[in-house]
C-alpha positions in Angstrom: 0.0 0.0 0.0 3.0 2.3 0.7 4.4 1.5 -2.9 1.3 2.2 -4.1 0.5 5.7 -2.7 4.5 6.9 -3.4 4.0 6.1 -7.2 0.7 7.6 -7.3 2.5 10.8 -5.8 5.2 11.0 -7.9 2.7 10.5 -10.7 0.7 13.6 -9.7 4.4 15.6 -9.1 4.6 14.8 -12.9 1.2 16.1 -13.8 1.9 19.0 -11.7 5.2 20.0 -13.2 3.7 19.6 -16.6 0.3 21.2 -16.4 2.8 24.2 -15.4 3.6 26.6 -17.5 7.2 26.5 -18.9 9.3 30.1 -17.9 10.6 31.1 -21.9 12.4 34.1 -19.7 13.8 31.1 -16.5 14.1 27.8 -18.2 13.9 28.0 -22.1 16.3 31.8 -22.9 19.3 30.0 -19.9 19.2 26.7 -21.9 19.4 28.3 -25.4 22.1 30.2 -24.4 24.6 27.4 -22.7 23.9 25.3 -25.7 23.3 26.9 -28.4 24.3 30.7 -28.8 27.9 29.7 -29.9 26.4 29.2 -33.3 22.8 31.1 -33.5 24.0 34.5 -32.3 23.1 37.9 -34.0 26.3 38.2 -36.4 27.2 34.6 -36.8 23.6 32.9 -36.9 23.6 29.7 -38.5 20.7 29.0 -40.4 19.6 32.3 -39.8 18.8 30.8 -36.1 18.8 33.7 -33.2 18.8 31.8 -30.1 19.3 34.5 -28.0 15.8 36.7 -29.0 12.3 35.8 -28.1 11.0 36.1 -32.0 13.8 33.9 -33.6 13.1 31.1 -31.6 9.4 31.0 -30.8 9.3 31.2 -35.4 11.7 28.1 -35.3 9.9 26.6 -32.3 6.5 27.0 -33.7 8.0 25.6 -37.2 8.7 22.5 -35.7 12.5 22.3 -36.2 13.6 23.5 -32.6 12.4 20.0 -31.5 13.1 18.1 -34.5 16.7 19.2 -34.7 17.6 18.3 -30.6 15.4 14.7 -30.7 15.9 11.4 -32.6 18.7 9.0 -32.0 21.3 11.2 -33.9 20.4 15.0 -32.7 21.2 17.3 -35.5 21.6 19.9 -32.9 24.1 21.1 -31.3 27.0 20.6 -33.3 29.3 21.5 -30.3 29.2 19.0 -27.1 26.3 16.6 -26.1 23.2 16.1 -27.0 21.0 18.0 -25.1 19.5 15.8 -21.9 16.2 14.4 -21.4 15.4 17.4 -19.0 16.6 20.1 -21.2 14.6 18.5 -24.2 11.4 18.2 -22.1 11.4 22.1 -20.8 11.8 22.7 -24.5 9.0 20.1 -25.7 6.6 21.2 -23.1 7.6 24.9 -23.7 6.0 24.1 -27.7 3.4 22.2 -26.4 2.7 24.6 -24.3 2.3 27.4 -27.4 6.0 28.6 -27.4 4.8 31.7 -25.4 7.4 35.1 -24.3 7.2 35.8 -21.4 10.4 38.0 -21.1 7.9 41.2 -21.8 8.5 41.1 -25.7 11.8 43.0 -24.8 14.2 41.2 -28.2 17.3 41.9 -26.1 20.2 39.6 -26.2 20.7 36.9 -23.1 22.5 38.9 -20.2 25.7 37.2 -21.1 26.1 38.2 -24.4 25.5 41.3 -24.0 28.1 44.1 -24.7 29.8 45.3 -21.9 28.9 48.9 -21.1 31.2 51.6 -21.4 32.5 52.7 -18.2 35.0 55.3 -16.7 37.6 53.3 -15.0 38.2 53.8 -11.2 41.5 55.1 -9.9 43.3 54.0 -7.4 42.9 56.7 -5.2 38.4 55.8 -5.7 39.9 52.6 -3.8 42.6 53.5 -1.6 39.5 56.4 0.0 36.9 53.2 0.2 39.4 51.3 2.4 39.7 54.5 4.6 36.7 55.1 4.7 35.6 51.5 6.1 37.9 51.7 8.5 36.8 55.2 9.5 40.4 56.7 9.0 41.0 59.8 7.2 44.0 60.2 5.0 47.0 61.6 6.2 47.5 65.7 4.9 50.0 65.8 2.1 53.6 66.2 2.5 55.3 69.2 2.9 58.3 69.1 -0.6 61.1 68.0 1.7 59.4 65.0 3.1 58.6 64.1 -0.1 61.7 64.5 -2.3 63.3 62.1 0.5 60.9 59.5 0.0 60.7 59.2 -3.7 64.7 58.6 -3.6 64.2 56.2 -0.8 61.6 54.4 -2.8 63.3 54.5 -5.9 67.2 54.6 -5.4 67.1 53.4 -2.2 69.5 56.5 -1.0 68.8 59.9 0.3 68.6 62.7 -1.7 72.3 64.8 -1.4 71.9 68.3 -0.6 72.3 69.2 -4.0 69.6 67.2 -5.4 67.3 68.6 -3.0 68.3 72.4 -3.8 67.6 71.4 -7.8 64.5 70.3 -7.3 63.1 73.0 -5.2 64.4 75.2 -7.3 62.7 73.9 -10.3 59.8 76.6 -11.0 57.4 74.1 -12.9 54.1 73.3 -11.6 55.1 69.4 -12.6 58.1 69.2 -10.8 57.4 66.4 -8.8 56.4 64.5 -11.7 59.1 65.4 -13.7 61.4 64.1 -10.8 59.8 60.7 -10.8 60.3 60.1 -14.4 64.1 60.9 -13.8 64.8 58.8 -11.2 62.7 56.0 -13.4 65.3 56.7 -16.2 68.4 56.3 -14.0 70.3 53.3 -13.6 69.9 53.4 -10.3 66.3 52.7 -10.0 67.2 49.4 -12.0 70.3 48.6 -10.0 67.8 48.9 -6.7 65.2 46.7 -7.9 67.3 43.8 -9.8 68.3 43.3 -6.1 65.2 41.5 -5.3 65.0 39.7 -8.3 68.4 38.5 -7.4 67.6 37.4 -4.3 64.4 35.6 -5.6 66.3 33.8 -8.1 69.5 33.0 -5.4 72.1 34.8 -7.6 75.6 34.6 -6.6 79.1 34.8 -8.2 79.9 31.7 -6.4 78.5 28.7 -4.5 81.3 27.7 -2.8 80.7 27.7 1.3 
């Protein structure tokens, strides 16, 4: 008797599931798209086949040859990968049987995606470094006064102190760039490169000799 009353419920879960309608926007547009917009896109549709746009399909579906393309023994469809599953075929069979209706609004826009990807301004870095303060409820620091920062750009990059004299030229320099103009010429010196091959060096255990 218990055999008997699980089989009749799964029996009525089936009925359930298909007296349902079938989502075109949930269930058919995802399943079109992971199998079958590598070839039916707008641009490269094969067989002049849109998988991606309500329209396209529902004139194949409605056609017959969305189902008679992904059934038989030997599908015809999709060239690329497996055979569509039992599942997948049954959301589409039911989805035709069902009248192949839109429900996505009649909006003929292109599965999320394959969309384009929109044109946005880049963030800087300083958009990131701000967040960060900002969540931990710290504030930046106020900005250097020239001789603090001369120092540590040649710390950073050479790995030395400025000398006096390198100090005096660039407060001297009148130009509103100055700064930047001293970064790019401590870039171009040799020393920047003799600072930094250092730790490549070490990474890659460089030594004139190996004897202990």
């Amino acid at each position: 008797m218990g055999n008997a009353s699980n089989v009749a419920a799964a029996l009525f879960t089936v009925a359930i599931a298909a007296a349902q309608p079938v989502s075109y926007q949930r269930e058919v547009a995802p399943l079109l798209a992971e199998r079958c917009s590598a070839c039916h896109q707008p641009g490269n549709a094969a067989a002049g086949f849109v998988a991606t746009t309500p329209l396209s399909v529902a004139r194949v579906a409605n056609s017959g040859l969305l189902l008679a393309t992904v059934t038989g023994e030997k599908p015809r469809m999709p060239k690329a990968g497996q055979p569509l599953t039992p599942a997948e075929v049954a959301v589409l069979t039911r989805w035709v049987a069902q009248g192949a209706q839109d429900d996505s609004g009649g909006k003929q826009e292109l599965w999320w995606s394959l969309r384009p990807l929109p044109k946005l301004e880049p963030a800087t870095l300083d958009s990131f470094i701000q967040k960060k303060l900002r969540d931990a409820n710290l504030t930046a620091s106020p900005p250097a006064d020239p001789r603090t920062l001369v120092r540590r750009v040649y710390l950073d990059l050479h790995g030395l102190p400025p000398t006096p004299e390198q100090t005096a030229a660039f407060f001297a320099d009148p130009r509103p760039d100055a700064y930047e103009h001293l970064v790019d010429q401590l870039l171009a010196s040799p020393r920047y490169g003799e600072r930094w091959a250092r730790h490549w060096l070490d990474i890659v255990h460089y030594g004139d000799s190996h004897a202990g």
